[in-house]
N, C-alpha and C positions, 0 to 999 in steps of 0.2 A: 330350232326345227326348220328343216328347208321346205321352200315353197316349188319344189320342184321335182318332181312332176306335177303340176298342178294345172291342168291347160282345160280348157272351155269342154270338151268331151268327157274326161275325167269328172267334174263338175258335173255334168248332165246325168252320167250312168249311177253317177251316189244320189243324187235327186232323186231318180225316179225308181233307185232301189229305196230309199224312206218312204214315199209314197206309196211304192204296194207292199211294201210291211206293214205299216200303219194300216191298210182297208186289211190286212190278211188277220194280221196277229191283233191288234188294238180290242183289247176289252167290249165295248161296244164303240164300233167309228161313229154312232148317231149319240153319242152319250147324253150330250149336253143340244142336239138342237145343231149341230155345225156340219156343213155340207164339205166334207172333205174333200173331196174331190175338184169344187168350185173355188175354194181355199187357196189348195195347191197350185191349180192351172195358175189362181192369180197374182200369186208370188215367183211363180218359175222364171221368167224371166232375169229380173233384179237379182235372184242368186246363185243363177247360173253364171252371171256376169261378173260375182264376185272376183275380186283382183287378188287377194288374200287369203288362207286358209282362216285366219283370226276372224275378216267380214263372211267368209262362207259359213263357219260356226254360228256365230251370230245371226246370222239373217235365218238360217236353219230353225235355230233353238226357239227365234221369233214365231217364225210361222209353228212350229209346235206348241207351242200358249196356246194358241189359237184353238185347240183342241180344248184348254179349261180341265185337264185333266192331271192328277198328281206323278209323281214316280215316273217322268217320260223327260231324255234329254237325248242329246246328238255331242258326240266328242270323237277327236280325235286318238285312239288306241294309247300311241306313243307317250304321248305327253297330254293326259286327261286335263281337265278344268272340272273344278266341282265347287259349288256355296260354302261360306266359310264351313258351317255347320258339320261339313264330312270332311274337307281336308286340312283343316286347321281346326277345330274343335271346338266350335266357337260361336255365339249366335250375337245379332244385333236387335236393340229397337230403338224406333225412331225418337227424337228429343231434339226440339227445337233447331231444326235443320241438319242434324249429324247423327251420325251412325252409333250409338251407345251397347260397348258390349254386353253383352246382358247373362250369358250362361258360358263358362269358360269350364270345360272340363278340365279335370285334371289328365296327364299324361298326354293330352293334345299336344299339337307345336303352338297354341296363343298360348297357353299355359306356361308351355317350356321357357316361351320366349317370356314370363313374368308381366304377360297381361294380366287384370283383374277386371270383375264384373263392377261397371260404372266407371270403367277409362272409356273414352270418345276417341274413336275411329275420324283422323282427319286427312291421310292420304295412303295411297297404296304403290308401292311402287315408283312414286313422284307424283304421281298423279290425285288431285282430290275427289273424294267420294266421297258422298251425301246422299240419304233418301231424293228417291225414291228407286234408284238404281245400288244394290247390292252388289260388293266386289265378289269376284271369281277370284277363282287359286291354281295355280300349276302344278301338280303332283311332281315331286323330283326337282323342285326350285326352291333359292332361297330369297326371301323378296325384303323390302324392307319398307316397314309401316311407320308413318308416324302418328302418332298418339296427344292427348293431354289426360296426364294421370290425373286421378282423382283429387290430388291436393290441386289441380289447375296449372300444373306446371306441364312445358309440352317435352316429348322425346322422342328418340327413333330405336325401333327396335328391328333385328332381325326374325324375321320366320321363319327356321328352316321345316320346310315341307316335304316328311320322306317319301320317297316310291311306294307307290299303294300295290301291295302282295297281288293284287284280284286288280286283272283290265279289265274286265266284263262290270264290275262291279264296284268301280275303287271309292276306297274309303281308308281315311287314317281308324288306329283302334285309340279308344283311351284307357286309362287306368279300369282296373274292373272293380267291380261294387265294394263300395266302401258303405262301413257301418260304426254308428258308436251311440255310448247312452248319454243323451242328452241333463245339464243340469238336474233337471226336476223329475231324470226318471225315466222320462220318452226314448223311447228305443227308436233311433232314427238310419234308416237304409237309403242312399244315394245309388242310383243305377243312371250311369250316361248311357249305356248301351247296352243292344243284345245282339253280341256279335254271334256269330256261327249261326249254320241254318238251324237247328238243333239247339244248338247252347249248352252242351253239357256243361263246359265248363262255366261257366255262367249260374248254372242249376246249382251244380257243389256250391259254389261262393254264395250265393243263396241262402242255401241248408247251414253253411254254417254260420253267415250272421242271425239267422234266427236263433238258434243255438247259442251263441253268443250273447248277444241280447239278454234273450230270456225276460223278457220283458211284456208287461199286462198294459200297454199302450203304444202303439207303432207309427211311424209319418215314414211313408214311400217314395222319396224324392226323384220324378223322372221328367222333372223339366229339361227340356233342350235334349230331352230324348230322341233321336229322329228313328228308331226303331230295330229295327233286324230280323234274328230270326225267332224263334219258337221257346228259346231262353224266358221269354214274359209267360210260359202258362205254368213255373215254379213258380213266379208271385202268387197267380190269380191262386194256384192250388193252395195258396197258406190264407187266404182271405173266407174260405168255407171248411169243413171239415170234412165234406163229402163228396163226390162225383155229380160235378154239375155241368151243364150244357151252356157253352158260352157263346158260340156262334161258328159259322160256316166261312169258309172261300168257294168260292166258284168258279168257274172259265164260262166263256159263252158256252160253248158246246155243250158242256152239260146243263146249264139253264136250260135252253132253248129244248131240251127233250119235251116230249109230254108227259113223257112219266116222270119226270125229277122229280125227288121224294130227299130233301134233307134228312130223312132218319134213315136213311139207306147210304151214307156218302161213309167211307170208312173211318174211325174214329182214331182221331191223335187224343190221346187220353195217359200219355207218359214217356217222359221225358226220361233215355238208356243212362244206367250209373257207368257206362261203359260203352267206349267209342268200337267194339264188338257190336253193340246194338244197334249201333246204325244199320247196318248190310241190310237186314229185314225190315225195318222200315222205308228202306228209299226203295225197295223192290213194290213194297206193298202200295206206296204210294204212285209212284211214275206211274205204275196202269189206270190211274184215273186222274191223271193230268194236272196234280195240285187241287183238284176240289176234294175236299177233306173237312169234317168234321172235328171240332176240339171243345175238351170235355174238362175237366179238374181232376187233379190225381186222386184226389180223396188223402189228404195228408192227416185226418183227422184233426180234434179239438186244440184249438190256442188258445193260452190266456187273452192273448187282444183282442179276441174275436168282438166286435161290436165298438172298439176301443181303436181305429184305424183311421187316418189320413194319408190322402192321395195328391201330394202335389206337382199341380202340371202348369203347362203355360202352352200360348198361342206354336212353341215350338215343337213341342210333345207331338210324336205323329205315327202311325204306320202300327208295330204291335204294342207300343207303348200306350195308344189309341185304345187297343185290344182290351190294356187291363182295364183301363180309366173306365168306360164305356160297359164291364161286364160288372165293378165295382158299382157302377151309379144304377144299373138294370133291376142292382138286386139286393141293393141296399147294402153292401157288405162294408163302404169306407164312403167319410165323408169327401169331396172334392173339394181341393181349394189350391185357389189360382187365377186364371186365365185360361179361357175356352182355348182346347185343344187345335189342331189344325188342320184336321178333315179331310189327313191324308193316309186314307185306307186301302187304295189295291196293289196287288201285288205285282210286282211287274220283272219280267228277264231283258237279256241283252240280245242284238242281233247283230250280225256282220252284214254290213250295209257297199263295201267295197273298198277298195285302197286305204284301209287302215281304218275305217271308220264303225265306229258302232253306235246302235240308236236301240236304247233304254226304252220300254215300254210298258205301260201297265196290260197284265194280261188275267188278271187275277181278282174282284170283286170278293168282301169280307163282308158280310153282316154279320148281326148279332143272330142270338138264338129267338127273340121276338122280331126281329126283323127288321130293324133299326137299320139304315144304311148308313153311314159318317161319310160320308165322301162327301167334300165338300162344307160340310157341318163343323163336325169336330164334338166335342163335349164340353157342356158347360159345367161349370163350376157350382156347388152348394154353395160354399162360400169365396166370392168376389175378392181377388188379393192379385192389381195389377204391379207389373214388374216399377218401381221408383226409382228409380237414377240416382235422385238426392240422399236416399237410405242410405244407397249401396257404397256410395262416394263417404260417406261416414262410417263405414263398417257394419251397417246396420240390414240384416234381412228381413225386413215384417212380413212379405211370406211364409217363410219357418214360423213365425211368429204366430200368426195366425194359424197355422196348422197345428205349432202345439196346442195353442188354444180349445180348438175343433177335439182334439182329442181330452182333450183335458174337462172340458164342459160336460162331451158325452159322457165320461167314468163318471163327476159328477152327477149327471142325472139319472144312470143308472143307480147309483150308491144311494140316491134317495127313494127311488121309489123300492129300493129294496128295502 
């Protein structure tokens, strides 16, 4: 990627287009207590002087932390940077000075490349990474990592990282939900992801591992979920049997009325068998700017009902948040995991100038009691942090503990019946 045209003026005019996006579009600029304005005057300097497109990034993305707010980054169009988690597939936790993969989807490039969860991340590129700084990825590059596999032996692999379909928005996809019945019986659904705004397809695969299944105890696997679109209110609808209120999105504008009335915001309450059904819903929605009501389809009775695990972890975020969060509200599935990661608003892209686009949250979620997760996350009923040493043995006590969770419940229903 050429660093040219990239001169001291150019630099200036993308600055101070992020800066009055940010006061224009940002959810609320006073979210967290941070004087925006005082912020930016203080950093202008230092990044306007950047020498580099790489330190202009950088110094950008910095002063946007500063904000404390989820779903907000600064990338260059051509050639994006994104957390493993979206462009490799892939999440880490910290362990004794090194990066530990921890949730490797399938269909990623860590996966392709024949990473596993409890290999250690020891360089990227040439270069070594360790907590407390988390590596970036270049969408459309092939980079090469090296590793020590789980036996303790070290290696090098290749990543290749496709071109992400969406610049406004990139992200690799991974495999879609996979399901099967567990040893003892447990009907067990893995979802990495919910891709599409909508998620029809998503919904199908859904419907048909329940189907599938067919099973009177279920474990919902959406760790290292980083979320998507509207694909999660299939799950939430198979956790009750009837049309329930799960919670809200909002924009400032519609907050800020006096009259705002959540029972009056129009209701997402079903997910089209048919990409024909979109046309009417994205009509009905744009006119009130993403603040939107969502409800349960009313899929009626399952045998698991009462008989459900939900496991998540510190990665789980956004609508995958959504379910966790509507499940623990209302008692429908027990939690078990690792507190979720308290990254709930909804955010679009903005052209900022010369290729440049800056991600924003524009969108705040609560629940239908009024719960805010931002920042929060959910915690878990039952406590089951991610173990390196397990994983390095083939072993999940996660899972473990989840079928447990469900297993005890049908137990103790079966007695007092």
């Amino acid at each position: 990627m050429s660093d040219k045209p990239f001169n001291q003026d150019i630099r200036e005019k993308v600055f101070s287009g992020v800066v009055h996006t940010v006061s224009a579009k940002l959810y609320d600029p006073a979210l967290n207590g941070v004087n925006w304005g005082q912020v930016s005057d203080e950093r202008r300097d230092a990044i306007v002087a950047s020498e580099t497109r790489a330190d202009f990034e950088a110094r950008m993305n910095a002063l946007l932390r500063e904000l404390h707010v989820s779903h907000i980054g600064f990338f260059f169009e051509r050639q994006p940077r994104a957390a493993a988690k979206i462009a490799i597939g892939a999440t880490f936790h910290a362990s004794e000075g090194r990066w530990v993969f921890q949730d490797v989807h399938a269909g990623g490039p860590a996966h392709e490349a024949g990473l596993q969860p409890g290999d250690t991340l020891l360089a990227v590129a040439g270069k070594e990474c360790a907590p407390p700084v988390l590596p970036s990825f270049a969408f459309g590059e092939s980079v090469a990592v090296d590793i020590e596999r789980r036996d303790r032996t070290r290696d090098r692999v290749q990543i290749l990282i496709p071109v992400s379909k969406k610049t406004d928005h990139p992200i690799v996809h991974f495999d879609p939900p996979s399901w099967k019945r567990l040893p003892d019986g447990v009907g067990y659904l893995k979802i990495a992801l919910f891709p599409g705004v909508v998620g029809i397809d998503v919904a199908h695969d859904i419907d048909r591992a329940i189907r599938e299944l067919g099973c009177d105890r279920l474990v919902v696997d959406l760790r290292g979920n980083p979320g998507g679109g509207m694909g999660s209110l299939r799950v939430m609808s198979y956790f009750t049997p009837g049309q329930v209120p799960v919670g809200y999105s909002v924009t400032r504008k519609y907050l800020d009325r006096p009259d705002f009335d959540k029972t009056r915001l129009p209701r997402f309450d079903r997910i089209p068998d048919l990409k024909l059904g979109l046309v009417p819903l994205f009509i009905r929605f744009a006119l009130h700017n993403r603040s939107t009501a969502v409800f349960t389809e009313g899929k009626g009775p399952r045998r698991f009902h009462g008989h459900v695990a939900l496991l998540v972890n510190e990665h789980s975020a956004s609508s995958s948040e959504m379910v966790t969060a509507f499940a623990a509200e209302n008692g429908l599935a027990t939690i078990v995991g690792s507190r979720t990661a308290g990254r709930l608003l909804g955010n679009d892209s903005f052209t900022v100038g010369y290729g440049y686009r800056l991600a924003l949250p524009i969108v705040d979620y609560r629940t239908w009691r009024e719960t805010r997760l931002e920042g929060k996350g959910v915690e878990p009923h039952v406590s089951a942090p991610f173990d390196p040493e397990a994983f390095r043995n083939g072993e999940d006590p996660q899972l473990t503990a989840a079928v447990a969770a469900v297993s005890d419940r049908a137990a103790q229903r079966t007695a007092i019946g």
